[in-house]
N, C-alpha and C positions, 0 to 999 in steps of 0.2 A: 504493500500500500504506500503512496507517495509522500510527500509530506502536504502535495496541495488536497489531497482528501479532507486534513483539518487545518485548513487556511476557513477562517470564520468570516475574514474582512468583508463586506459591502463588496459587491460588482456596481462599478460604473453606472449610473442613470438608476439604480434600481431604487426603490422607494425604501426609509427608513422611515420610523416610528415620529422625527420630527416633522415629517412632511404630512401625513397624517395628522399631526396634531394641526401643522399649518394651516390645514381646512378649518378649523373650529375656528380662527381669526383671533387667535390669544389674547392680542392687547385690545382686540373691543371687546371681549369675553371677562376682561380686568373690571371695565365699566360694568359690566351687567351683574359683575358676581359685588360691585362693591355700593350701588344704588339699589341692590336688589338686599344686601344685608342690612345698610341702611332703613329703608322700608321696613323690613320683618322687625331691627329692634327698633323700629318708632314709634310703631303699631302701641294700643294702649293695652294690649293683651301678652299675658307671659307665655312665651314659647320655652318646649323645655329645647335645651340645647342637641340633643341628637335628632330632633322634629326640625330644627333650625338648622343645622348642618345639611341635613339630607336634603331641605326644600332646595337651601343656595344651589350645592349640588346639582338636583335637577332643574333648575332654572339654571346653571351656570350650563350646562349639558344640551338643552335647548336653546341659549341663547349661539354654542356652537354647531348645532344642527341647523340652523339658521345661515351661519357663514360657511358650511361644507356644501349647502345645496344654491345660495349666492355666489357661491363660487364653480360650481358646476354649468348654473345658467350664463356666465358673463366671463367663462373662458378664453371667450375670442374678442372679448375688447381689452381684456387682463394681458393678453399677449400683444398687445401693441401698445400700450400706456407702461412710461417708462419704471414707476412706482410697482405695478403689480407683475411684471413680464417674471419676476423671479419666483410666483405663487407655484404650488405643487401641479396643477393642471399644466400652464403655459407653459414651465421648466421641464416637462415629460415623464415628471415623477411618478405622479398619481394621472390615471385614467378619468375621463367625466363619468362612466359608468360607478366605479369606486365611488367618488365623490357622492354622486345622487344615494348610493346607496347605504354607505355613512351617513347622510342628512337625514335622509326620510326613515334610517333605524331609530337615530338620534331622535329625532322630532317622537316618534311615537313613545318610545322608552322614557323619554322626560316628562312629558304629557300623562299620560296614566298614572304613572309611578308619584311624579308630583301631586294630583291630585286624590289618591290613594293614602300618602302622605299627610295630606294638610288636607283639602276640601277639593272639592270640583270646580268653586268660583279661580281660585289658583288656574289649576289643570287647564281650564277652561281658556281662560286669559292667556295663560303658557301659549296654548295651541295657539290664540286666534293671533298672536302675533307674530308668530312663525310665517301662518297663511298669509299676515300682512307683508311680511317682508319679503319674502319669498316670492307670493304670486301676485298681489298689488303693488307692491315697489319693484321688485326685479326685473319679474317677468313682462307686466302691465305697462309702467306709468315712467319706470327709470330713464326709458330712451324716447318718452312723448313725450314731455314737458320738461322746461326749465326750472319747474319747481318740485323736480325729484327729491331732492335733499330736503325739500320740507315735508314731504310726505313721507320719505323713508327717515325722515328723525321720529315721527312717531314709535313706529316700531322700537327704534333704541328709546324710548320714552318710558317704555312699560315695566321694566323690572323694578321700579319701585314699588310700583302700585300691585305687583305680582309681591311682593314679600310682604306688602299690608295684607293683602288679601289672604296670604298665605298662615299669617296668624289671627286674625280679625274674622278670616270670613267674607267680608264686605268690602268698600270702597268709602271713602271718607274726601272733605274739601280738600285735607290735607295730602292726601295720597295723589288727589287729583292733579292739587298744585305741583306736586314733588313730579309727577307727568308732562305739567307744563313746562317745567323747571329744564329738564332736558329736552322735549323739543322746541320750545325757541331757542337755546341756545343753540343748536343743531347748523340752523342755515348760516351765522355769523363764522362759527368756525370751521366748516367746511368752505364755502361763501371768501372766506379770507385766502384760505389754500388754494383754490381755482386760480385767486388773483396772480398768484406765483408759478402755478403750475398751467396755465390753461393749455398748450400745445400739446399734454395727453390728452386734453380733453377734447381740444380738434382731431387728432390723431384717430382718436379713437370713434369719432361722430357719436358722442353722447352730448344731446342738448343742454348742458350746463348751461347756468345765465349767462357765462362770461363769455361763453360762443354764442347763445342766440341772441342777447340785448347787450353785452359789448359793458367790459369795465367798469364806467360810468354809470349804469343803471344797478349793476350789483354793488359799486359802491355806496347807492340811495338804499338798495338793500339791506344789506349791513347795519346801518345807521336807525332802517326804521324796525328792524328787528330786535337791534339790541335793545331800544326804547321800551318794547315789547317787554322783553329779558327783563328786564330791569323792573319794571312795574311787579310781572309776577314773583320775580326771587321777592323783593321786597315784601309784598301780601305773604306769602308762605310764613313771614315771620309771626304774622300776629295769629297764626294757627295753633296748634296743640303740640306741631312738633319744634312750632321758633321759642325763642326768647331773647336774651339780651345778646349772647353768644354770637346764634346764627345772625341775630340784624346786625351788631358792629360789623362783621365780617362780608356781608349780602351790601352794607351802604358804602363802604372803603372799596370790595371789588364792583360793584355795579359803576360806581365813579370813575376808576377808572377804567371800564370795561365801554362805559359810554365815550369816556375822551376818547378812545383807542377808536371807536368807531365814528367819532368826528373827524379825530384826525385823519380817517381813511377818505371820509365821503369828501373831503375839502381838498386832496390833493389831486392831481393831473396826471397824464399818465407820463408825461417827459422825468417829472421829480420823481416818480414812482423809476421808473429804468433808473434815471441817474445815479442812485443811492442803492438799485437791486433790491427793492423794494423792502426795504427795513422797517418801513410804517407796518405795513401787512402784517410782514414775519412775527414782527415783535407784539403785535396784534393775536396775531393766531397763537405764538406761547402763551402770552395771558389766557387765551382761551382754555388750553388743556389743564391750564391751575384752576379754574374757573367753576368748573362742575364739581371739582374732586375736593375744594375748601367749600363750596355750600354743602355738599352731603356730609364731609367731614363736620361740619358742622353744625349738623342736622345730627350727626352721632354723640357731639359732645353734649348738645342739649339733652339725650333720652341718658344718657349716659350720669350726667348732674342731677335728673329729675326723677331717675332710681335712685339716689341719694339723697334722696329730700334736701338739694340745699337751693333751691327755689320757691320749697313747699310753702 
């Protein structure tokens, strides 16, 4: 027997265990499993901790069931946009057959099981946001309108109000707002990247605003969005899950979360090239701080309010 009979290493192109996971979409699966924890401990109901684990779990598992069968539909614009050409599909790794058929296990297994778990209004929720993104944003609405990224921020909207539902039962102002809370933020910071990135977005012929209405009108975009953003983070505070915490935090970044989007809507596209567009950039990082200090902070208030030092 040789010695290549127990050579273990990877063949060339052949799929590993990372590329498979690369379907589930990891870092927006980070968002889902940490607004969706958020949610369950906001909820005004005690979840024992192995009921909590398990739920995140399968909403964390559904929300990557979601990006293995997004990624199977949108293969062929992943392979010509510069950001995704290196995803497991476009790369040769993983097959679209694989792919669909990791999503649609996934989707089913987290769905029942979630709701088996905790309730049916969960389960329930789990699924119908999968369908939303999957077959009203992906399939449907992604490459007909320029206002894809607002309709598919719903979808990421939901893991909050799935981890309310998930110990509560129900749906609540406060869960709703916690929904709002992510999709208007959605289109400014997507909406911002276009700005920088738009030639995958021609590349690829998907009607982003910033191909069909041109810079200038996504930059009034932006502006009248965040305005948006800003009203609702704000109101979330005077809910069950704000207090003093979440509002310092929600009026300090909302302030500068509006200048960032003034200063975008007021510049031109020459000062925008000149400088390689550093207004945007530096715009869009506020952005990724932005969700993760209001939930964070949305944890610290249920966090002090199991402590009684608010009571």
């Amino acid at each position: 027997m040789s010695d290549a009979s127990f050579d273990s290493r990877p063949i060339e192109g052949e799929a590993q265990f990372g590329d498979y996971f690369a379907l589930l979409k990891p870092r927006v699966m980070t968002l889902v499993v940490f607004t969706a924890f958020v949610g369950l401990l906001a909820a005004p109901a005690p979840v024992h901790p192995f009921i909590g684990f398990v739920a995140i779990l399968f909403i964390a598992l559904g929300g990557g069931a979601s990006g293995a069968l997004n990624m199977w539909y949108d293969s062929d614009i992943d392979a010509v946009m510069k950001r995704t050409r290196k995803r497991p599909i476009p790369a040769g790794k993983v097959t679209r057959d694989e792919a669909f058929a990791i999503g649609m296990t996934l989707s089913v297994f987290a769905c029942v099981f979630l709701g088996l778990a905790t309730n049916w209004l969960a389960g329930g929720l789990l699924a119908f946001t999968i369908f939303f993104y999957v077959v009203i944003y992906t399939v449907w609405l992604k490459r007909l309108t320029p206002q894809n990224i607002v309709i598919g921020g719903a979808a990421g909207a939901f893991p909050p109000m799935i981890g309310w539902a998930a110990a509560t039962g129900d749906i609540s102002t406060a869960s709703v707002l916690m929904f709002c809370l992510t999709f208007l933020w959605t289109p400014p910071h997507f909406w911002a990247l276009a700005l920088f990135v738009r030639m995958d977005y021609d590349n690829a012929t998907v009607p982003m605003l910033t191909v069909t209405h041109g810079r200038k009108a996504t930059r009034t975009h932006i502006l009248v969005y965040t305005i948006l953003l800003a009203a609702f983070a704000i109101a979330l505070g005077f809910t069950q899950v704000g207090g003093p915490v979440y509002l310092a935090v929600a009026l300090v970044l909302n302030a500068l979360f509006l200048k960032g989007a003034y200063d975008i809507w007021r510049r031109d596209e020459a000062a925008s090239e000149a400088d390689n567009f550093r207004t945007e950039k530096k715009f869009f990082k506020l952005s990724l701080l932005y969700l993760f200090a209001h939930f964070g902070a949305i944890l610290i208030e249920a966090g002090l309010d199991r402590m009684g030092v608010f009571a």
